[in-house]
matplotlib code that plots the C-alpha trace (Angstrom):
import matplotlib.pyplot as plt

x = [0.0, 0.9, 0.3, -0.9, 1.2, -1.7, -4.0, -2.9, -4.8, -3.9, -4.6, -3.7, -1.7, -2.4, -0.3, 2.3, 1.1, -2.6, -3.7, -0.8, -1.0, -1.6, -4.5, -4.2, -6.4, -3.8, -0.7, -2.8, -3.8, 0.0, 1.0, -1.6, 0.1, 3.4, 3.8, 6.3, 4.3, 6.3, 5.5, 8.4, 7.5, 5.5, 7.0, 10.2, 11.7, 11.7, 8.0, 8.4, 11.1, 9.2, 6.6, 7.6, 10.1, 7.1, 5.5, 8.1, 8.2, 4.5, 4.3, 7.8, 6.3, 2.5, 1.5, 4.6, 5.7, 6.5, 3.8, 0.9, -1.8, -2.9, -5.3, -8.7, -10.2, -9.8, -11.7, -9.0, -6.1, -7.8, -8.0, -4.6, -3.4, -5.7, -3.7, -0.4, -0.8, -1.3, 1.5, 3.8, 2.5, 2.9, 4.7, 7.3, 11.0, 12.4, 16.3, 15.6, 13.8, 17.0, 15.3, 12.2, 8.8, 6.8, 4.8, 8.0, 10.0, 6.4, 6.1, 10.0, 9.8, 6.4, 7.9, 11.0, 8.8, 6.0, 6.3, 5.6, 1.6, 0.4, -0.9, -4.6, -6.9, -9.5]
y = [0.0, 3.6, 6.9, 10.1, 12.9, 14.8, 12.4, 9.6, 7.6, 4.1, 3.2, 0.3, 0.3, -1.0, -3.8, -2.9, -5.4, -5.7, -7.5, -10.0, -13.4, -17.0, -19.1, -22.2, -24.2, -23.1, -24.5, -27.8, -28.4, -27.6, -30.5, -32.8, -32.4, -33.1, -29.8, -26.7, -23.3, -21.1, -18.0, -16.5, -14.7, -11.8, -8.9, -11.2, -9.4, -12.3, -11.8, -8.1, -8.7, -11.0, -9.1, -5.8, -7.6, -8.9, -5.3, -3.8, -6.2, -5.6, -2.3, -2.1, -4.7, -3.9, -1.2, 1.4, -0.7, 1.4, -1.0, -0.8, 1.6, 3.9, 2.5, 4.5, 2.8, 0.4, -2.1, -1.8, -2.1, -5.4, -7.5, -6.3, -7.8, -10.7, -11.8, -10.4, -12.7, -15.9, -15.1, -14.8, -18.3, -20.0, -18.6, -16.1, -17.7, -17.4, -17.6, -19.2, -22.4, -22.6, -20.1, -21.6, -20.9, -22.4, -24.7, -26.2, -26.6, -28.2, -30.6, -31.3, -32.4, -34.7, -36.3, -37.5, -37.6, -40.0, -42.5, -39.9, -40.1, -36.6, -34.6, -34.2, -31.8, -32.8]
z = [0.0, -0.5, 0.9, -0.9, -0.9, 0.1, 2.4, 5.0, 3.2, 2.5, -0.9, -2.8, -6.2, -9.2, -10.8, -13.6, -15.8, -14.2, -17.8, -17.8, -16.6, -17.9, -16.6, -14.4, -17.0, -19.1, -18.1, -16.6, -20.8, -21.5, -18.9, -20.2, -23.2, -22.3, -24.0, -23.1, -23.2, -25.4, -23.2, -20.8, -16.9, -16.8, -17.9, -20.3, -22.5, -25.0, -25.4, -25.9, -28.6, -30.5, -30.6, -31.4, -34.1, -35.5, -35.6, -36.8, -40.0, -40.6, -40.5, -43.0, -45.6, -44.9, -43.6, -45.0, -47.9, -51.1, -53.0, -50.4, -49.7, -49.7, -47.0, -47.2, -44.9, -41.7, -43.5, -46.1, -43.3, -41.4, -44.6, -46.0, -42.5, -43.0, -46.1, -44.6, -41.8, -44.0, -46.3, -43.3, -41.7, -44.7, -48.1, -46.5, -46.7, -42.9, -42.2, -39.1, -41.2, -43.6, -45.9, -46.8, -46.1, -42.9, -45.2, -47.3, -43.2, -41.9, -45.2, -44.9, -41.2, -41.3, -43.9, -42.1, -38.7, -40.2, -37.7, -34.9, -33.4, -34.2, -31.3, -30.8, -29.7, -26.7]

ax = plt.figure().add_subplot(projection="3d")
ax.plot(x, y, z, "-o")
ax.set_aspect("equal")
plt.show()
């Protein structure tokens, strides 16, 4: 708790991050799985990198790009990120995969993983 600079008040604060936490069901459905969430703590700076990384490349090819726009509407903006979005998740070569595109490194890897039981959702 705090005090007011101008009362004697106790009050209480407000969390940083009031909005950030992960559920309980959550992690129990990640367990379940066997699986490893790929979220860090509260407040990582790994999640704040990714994500802003990931802004900062749409608003460079989408959003800014010398071919796109101009957007006369927000209509126009939400269904240019619509198909920006599924050209990133699937067609758009990534260094990290060996420079090919997330549909090429998924196909690749199921095919050398056949044997594998596939994970399914309950």
């Amino acid at each position: 708790m705090i005090t007011y600079a101008l009362s004697n008040k106790l009050v209480l604060r407000p969390p940083i991050e009031s909005g950030q936490f992960t559920s309980i069901r959550y992690g129990e459905r990640l367990a379940e799985l066997g699986a490893v969430p790929s979220i860090g703590s509260i407040g990582d700076s790994f999640d704040n990198a990714l994500a802003e990384s990931t802004n900062g490349l749409y608003k460079a090819e989408l959003i800014r790009g010398p071919t796109q726009g101009p957007w006369r509407t927000i209509e126009d903006v939400e269904l240019a990120t619509l198909g920006w979005v599924h050209w990133f998740n699937t067609d758009r070569i990534h260094s990290y995969l060996d420079d090919t595109s997330p549909d090429h490194f998924e196909a690749a890897y199921a095919a050398q993983h056949t044997d594998q039981p596939m994970v399914e959702n309950q």
